[in-house]
PAZAPA-4460 file (N, C-alpha, C; in steps of 0.05 Angstrom, whole numbers, plus 32768, in hexadecimal, padded with zeros to 4 digits):
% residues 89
    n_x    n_y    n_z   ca_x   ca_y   ca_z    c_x    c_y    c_z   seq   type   mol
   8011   7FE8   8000   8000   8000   8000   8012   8019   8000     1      X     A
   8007   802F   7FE9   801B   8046   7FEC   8011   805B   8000     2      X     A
   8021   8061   8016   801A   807A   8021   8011   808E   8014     3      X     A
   8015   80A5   8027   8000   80BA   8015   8012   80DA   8009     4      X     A
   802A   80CD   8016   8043   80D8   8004   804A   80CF   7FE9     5      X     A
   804A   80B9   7FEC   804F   80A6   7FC6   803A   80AA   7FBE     6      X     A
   8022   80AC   7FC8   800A   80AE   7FB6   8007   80CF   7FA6     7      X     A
   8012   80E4   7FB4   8012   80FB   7FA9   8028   80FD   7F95     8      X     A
   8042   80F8   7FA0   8057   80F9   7F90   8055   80E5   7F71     9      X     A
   8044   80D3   7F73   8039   80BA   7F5C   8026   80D6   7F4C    10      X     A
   8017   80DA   7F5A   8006   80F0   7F48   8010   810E   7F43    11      X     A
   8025   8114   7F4B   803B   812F   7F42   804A   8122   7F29    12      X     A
   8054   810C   7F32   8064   80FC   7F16   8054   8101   7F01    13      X     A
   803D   80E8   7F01   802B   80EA   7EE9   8027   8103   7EDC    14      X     A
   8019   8114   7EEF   8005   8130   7EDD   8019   8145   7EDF    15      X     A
   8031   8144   7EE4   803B   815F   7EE7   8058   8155   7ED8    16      X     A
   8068   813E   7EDE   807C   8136   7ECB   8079   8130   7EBA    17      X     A
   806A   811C   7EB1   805F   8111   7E99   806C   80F3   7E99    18      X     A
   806E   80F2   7EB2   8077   80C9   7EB9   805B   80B4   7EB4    19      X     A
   8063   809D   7EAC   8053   8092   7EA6   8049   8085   7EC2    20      X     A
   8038   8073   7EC2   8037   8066   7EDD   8047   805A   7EE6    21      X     A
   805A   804B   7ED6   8067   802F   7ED9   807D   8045   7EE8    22      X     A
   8085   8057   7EDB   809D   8067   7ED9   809D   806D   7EF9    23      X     A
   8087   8082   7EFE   8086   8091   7F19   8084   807F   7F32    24      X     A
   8078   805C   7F2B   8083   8050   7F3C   80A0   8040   7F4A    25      X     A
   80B6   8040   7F2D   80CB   8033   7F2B   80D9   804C   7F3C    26      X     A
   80CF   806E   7F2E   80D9   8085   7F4E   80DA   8083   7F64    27      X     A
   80BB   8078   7F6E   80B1   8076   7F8A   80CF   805D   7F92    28      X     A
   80CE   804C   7F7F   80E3   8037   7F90   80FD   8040   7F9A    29      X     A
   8106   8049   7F86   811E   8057   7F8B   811D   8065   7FA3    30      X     A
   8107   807C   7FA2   8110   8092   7FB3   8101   8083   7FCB    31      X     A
   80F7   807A   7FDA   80F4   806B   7FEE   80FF   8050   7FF3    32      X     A
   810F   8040   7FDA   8110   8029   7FE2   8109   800F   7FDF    33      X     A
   8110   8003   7FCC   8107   7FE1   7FC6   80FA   7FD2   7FDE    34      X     A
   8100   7FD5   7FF2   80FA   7FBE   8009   80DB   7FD0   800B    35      X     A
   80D2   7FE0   8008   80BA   7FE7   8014   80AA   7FE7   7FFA    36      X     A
   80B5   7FE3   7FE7   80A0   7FE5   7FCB   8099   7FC0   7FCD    37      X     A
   80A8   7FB3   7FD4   809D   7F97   7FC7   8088   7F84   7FCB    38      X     A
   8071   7F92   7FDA   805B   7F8A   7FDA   8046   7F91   7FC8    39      X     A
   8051   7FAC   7FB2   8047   7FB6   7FA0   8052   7FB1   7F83    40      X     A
   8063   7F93   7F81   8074   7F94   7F6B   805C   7F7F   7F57    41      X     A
   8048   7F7C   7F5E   803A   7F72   7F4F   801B   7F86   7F45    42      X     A
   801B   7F95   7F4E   800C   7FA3   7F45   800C   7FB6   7F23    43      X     A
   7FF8   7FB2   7F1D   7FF6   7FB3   7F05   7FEF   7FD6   7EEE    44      X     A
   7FF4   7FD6   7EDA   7FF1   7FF7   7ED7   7FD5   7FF2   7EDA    45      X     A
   7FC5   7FE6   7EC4   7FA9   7FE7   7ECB   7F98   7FE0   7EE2    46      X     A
   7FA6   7FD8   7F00   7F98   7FD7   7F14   7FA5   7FF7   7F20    47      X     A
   7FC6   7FF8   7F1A   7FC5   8015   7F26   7FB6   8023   7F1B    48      X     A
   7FB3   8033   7F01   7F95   8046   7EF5   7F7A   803D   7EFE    49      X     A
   7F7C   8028   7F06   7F5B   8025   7F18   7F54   8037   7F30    50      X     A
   7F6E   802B   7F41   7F74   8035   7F56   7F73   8052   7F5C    51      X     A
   7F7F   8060   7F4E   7F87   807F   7F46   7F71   8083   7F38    52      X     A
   7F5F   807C   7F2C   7F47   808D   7F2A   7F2F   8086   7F40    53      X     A
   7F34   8077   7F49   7F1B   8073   7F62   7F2B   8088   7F7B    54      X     A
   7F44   808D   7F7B   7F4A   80A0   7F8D   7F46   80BA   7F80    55      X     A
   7F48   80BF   7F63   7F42   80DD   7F67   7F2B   80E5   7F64    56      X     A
   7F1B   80CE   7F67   7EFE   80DC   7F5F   7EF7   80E6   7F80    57      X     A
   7EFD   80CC   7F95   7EF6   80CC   7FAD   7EFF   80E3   7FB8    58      X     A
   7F1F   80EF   7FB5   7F2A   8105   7FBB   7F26   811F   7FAE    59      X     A
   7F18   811D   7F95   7F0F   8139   7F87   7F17   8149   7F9D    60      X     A
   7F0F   8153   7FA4   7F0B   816F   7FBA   7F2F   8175   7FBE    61      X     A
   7F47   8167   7FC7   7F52   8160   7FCE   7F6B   816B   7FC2    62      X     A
   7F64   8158   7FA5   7F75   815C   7F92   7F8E   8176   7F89    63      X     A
   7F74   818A   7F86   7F78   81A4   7F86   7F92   81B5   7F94    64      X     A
   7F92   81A5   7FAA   7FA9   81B5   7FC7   7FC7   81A6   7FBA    65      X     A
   7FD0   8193   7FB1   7FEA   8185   7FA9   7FF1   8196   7F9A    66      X     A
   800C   819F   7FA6   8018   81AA   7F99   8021   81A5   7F82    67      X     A
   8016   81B5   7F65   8014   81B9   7F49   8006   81A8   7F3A    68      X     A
   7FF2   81A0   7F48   7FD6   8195   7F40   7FC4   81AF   7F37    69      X     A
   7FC0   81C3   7F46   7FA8   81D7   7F36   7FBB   81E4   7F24    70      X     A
   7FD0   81E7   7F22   7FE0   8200   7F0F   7FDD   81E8   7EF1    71      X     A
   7FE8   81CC   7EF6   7FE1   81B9   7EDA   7FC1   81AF   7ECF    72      X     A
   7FA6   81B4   7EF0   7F8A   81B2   7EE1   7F88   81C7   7ED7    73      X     A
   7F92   81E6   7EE5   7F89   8201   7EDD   7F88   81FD   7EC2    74      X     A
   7F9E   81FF   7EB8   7FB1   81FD   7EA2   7FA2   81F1   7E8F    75      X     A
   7F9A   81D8   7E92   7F8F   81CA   7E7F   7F72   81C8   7E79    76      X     A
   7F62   81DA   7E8D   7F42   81E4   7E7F   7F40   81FE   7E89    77      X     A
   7F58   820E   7E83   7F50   8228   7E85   7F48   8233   7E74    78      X     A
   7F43   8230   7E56   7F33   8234   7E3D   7F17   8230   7E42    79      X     A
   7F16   8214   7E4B   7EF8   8201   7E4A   7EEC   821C   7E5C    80      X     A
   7EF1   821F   7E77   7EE6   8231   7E8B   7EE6   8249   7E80    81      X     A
   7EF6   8259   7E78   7EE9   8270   7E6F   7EDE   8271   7E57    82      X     A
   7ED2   825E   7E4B   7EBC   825B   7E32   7EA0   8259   7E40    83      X     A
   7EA1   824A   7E57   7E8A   8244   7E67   7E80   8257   7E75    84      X     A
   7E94   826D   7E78   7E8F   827F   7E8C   7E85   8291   7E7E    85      X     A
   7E90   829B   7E63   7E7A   82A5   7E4D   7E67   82AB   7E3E    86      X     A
   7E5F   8287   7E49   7E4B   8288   7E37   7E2F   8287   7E4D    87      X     A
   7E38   828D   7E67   7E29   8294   7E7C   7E1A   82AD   7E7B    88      X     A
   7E26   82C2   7E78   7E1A   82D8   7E6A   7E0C   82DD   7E5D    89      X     A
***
């Protein structure tokens, strides 16, 4: 199970480096350590993207506060939003 330090740093990798999954977990090993990853050496990309989307839906609210999470969502529907906000008027 990843704490809730690897779990942010797994999701800074992804949406803000541009690491794949496989990638940002072979990081997590490194920078913490083989002996504490190897209960997770079977886990799979498509059970990790399961995983990671049942947490961000649950954490929505949450999300937002990780640092350079809102500057990369901002970023990426700040068009969409101010079309919506226009057409409010």
């Amino acid at each position: 199970m990843l704490t809730t330090d690897q779990q942010k740093l797994i999701i800074f990798l992804v949406a803000w480096c541009g690491f794949t999954d496989r990638e940002a977990m072979e990081f997590i090993k490194l920078f913490w350590g083989e002996k504490k990853m190897n209960d997770i050496q079977t886990l799979t990309d498509a059970e990790f993207d399961r995983r990671l989307q049942e947490k961000v839906v649950r954490d929505a609210a949450q999300l937002l506060s990780i640092p350079g999470i809102y500057e990369a969502v901002s970023e990426h529907y700040n068009n969409e939003i101010l079309e919506e906000y226009e057409q409010e008027d």
